[in-house]
C-alpha positions in Angstrom: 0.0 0.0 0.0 1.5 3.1 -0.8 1.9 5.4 2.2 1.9 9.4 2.4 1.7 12.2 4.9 -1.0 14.7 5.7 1.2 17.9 6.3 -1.8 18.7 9.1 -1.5 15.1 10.3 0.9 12.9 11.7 -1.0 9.8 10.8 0.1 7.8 7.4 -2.7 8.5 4.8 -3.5 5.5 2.8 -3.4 5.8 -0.9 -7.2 6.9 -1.2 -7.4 10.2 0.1 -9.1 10.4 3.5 -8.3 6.9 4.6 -5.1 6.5 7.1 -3.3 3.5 6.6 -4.0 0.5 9.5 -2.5 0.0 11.6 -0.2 2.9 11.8 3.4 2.7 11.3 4.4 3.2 15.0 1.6 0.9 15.8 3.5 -2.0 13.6 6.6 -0.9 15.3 5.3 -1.4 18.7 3.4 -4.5 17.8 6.6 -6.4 16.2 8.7 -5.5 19.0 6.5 -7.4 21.3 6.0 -10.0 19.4 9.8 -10.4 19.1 10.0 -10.2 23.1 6.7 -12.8 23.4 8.9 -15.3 21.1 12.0 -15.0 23.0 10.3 -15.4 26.7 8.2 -18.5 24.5 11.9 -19.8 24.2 13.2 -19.2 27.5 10.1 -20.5 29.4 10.5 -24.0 27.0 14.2 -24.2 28.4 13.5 -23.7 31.7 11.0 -26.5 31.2 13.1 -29.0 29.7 16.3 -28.2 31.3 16.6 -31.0 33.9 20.4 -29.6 34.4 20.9 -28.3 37.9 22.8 -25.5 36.5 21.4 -22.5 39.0 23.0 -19.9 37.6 22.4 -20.5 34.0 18.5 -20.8 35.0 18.7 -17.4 37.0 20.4 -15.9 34.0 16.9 -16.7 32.2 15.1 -15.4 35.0 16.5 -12.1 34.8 16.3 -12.1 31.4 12.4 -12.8 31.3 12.4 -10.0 34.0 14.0 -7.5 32.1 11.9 -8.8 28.8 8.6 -8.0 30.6 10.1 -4.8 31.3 10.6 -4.1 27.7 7.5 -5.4 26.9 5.9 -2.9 28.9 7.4 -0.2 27.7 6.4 -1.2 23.9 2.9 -1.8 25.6 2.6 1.6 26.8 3.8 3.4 23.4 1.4 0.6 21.4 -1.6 2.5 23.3 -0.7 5.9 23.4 -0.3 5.2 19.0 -3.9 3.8 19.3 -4.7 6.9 21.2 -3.4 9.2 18.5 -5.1 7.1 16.4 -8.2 7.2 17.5 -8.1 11.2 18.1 -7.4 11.7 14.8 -10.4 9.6 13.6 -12.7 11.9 15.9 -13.5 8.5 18.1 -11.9 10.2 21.6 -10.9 13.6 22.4 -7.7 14.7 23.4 -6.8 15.7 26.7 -6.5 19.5 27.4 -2.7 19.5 27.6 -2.6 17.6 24.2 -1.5 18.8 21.2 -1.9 17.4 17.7 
């Protein structure tokens, strides 16, 4: 789909004027980035599973690392719904907060 921008909006417009492409280009940023993280703690949670080693530290090694994934996760969470939010202003579905500007 070919992709432009409305100089008055920061949403992608779709190639027929007055459609914006779905989902938005940060929204397809934020989704892939947690669906990398979902795959990887899908990985680590398998290991952990089948691992009948009784090698602590490498298992607290995947601990932390699905602690600091869900903190990444959350992160791309956060910026997935605030793009929905822009999103949804710009269609005219919510209104944006008094200290917004778009």
């Amino acid at each position: 789909m070919t992709e432009k921008i409305d100089k008055d909006c920061m949403l992608p417009q779709a190639a027929c004027p007055g459609q914006i492409e779905l989902p938005t280009p940060r929204e397809r940023e934020c989704l892939s980035a947690m669906r990398t993280i979902k795959d990887r703690v899908r990985e680590i949670k398998r290991s952990l599973r089948t691992s009948h080693t009784s090698d602590t530290e490498k298992k607290l090694e995947m601990e932390q690392e699905l602690k600091t994934l869900k903190d990444e996760w959350l992160r791309w969470e956060k910026g997935w719904q605030e793009a929905v939010r822009e999103r949804m202003i710009y269609l005219g579905h919510e209104e944006p907060d008094a200290d917004e500007h778009m």
